[in-house]
C-alpha positions as CSV (number, residue, x, y, z in Angstrom):
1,X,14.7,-6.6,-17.4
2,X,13.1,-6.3,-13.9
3,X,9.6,-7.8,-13.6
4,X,7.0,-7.8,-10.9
5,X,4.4,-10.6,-9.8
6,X,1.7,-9.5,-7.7
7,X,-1.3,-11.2,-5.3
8,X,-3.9,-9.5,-3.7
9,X,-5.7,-10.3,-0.5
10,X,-8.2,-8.6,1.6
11,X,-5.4,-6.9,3.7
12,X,-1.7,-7.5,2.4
13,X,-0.5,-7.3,-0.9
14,X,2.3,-10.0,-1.6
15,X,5.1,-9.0,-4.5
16,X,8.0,-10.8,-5.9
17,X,10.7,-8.4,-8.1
18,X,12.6,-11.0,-10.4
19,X,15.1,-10.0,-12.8
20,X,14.7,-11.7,-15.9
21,X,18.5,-11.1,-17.2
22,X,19.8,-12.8,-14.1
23,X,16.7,-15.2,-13.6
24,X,17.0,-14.5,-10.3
25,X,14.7,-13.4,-7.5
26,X,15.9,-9.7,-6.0
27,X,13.2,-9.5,-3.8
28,X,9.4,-10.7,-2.5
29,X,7.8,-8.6,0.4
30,X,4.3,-7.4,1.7
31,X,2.4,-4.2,1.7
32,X,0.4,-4.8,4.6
33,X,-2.2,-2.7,5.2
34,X,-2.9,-0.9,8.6
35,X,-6.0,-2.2,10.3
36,X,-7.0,1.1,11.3
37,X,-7.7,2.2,7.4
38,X,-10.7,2.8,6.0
39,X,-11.2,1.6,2.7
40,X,-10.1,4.8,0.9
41,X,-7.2,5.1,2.8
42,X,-6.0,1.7,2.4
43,X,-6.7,1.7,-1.2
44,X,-4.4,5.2,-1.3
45,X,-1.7,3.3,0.6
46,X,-1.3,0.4,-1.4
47,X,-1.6,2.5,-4.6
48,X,1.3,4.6,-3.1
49,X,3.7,1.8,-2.0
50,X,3.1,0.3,-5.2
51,X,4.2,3.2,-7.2
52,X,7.3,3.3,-5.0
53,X,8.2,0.0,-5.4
54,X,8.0,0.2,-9.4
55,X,10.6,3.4,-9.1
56,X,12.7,2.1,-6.7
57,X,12.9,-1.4,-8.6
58,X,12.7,0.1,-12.2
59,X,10.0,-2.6,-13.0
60,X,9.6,-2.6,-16.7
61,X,6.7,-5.6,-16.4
62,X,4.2,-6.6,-14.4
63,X,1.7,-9.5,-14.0
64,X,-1.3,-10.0,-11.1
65,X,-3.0,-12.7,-10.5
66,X,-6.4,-11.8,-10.1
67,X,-9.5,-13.3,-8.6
68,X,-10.7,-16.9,-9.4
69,X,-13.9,-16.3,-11.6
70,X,-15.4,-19.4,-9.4
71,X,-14.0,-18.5,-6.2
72,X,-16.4,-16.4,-3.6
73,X,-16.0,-12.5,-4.3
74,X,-14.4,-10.8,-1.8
75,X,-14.9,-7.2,-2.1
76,X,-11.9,-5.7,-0.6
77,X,-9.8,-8.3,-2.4
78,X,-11.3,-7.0,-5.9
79,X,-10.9,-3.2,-4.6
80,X,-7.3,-3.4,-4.4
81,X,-6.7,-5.7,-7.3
82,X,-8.3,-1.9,-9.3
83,X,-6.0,-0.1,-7.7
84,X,-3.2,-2.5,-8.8
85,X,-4.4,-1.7,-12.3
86,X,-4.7,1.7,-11.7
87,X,-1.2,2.0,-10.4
88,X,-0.2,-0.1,-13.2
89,X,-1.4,2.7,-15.8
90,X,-0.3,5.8,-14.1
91,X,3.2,4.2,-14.1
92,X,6.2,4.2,-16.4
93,X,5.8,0.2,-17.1
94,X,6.3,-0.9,-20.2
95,X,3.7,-3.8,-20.3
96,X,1.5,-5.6,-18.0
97,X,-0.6,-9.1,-17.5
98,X,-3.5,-9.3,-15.4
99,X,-4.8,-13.4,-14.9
100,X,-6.1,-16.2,-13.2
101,X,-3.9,-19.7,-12.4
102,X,-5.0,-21.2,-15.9
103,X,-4.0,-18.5,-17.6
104,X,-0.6,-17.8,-16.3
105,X,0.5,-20.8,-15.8
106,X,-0.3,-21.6,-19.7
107,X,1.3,-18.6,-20.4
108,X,4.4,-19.5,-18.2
109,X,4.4,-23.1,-20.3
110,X,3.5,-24.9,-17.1
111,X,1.0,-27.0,-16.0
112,X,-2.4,-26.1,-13.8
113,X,-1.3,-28.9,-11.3
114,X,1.7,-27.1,-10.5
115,X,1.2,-24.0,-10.1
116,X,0.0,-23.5,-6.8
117,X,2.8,-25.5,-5.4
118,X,5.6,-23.6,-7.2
119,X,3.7,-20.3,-5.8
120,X,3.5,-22.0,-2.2
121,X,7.0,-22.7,-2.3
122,X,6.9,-26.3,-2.7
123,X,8.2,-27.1,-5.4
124,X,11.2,-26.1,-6.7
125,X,11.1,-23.5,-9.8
126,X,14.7,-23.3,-10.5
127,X,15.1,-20.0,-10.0
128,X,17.9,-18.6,-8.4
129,X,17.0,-16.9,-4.6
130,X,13.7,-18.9,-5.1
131,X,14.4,-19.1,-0.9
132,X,13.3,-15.9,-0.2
133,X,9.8,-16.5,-0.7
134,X,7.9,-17.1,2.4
């Protein structure tokens, strides 16, 4: 089964593909979005890619991690994490997670502590390709 993980920021959108048959990592790139967009256009753009990547990858699941509910808002941020869900629903996935660190790292059977390290490619996961990540 082919999964996707997906973070937001104000202007990039970073995505792993990982095939959970293989435990291996295919893939991990970044929509990054023109500076010359306006909002509505940049929202269209990541909400286009996005949909390509799903077909061209077959992603059956999905999970973004979402704002920290302490951290500062930022609106753009927020924006494009909607139209991450919104791309998520007009897709053919199967299923899809939407959290925070706590969250998915409890529901990866990991601790807090570690989690930002493993996404920051510090630590070690144990997962095959785990080198691709930037």
């Amino acid at each position: 089964m082919i999964t996707i993980g997906i973070r937001a920021a104000p202007k990039v959108v970073t995505f792993a593909i990982y095939d959970a048959d293989e435990q291996a990592i295919i893939n991990v790139e970044e929509i990054k979005i023109p500076a010359a967009f306006e909002t509505p256009a940049a929202l269209k753009y990541v909400r286009s890619n996005l949909l390509d990547v799903l077909r061209e990858y077959k992603v059956e699941r999905a999970g973004v991690r979402v704002t920290e509910g302490m951290a500062t808002p930022n609106i753009e941020r927020i924006q494009i994490e909607g139209v991450i869900l919104e791309a998520f629903a007009s897709s053919e996935l199967r299923s899809y997670y939407v959290g925070q660190i706590a969250s998915i790292s409890k529901r990866l059977g990991i601790d807090r502590e570690d989690f930002k390290p493993f996404a920051d490619g510090k630590k070690d996961p144990g997962v095959e390709n785990c080198d691709l990540l930037p």
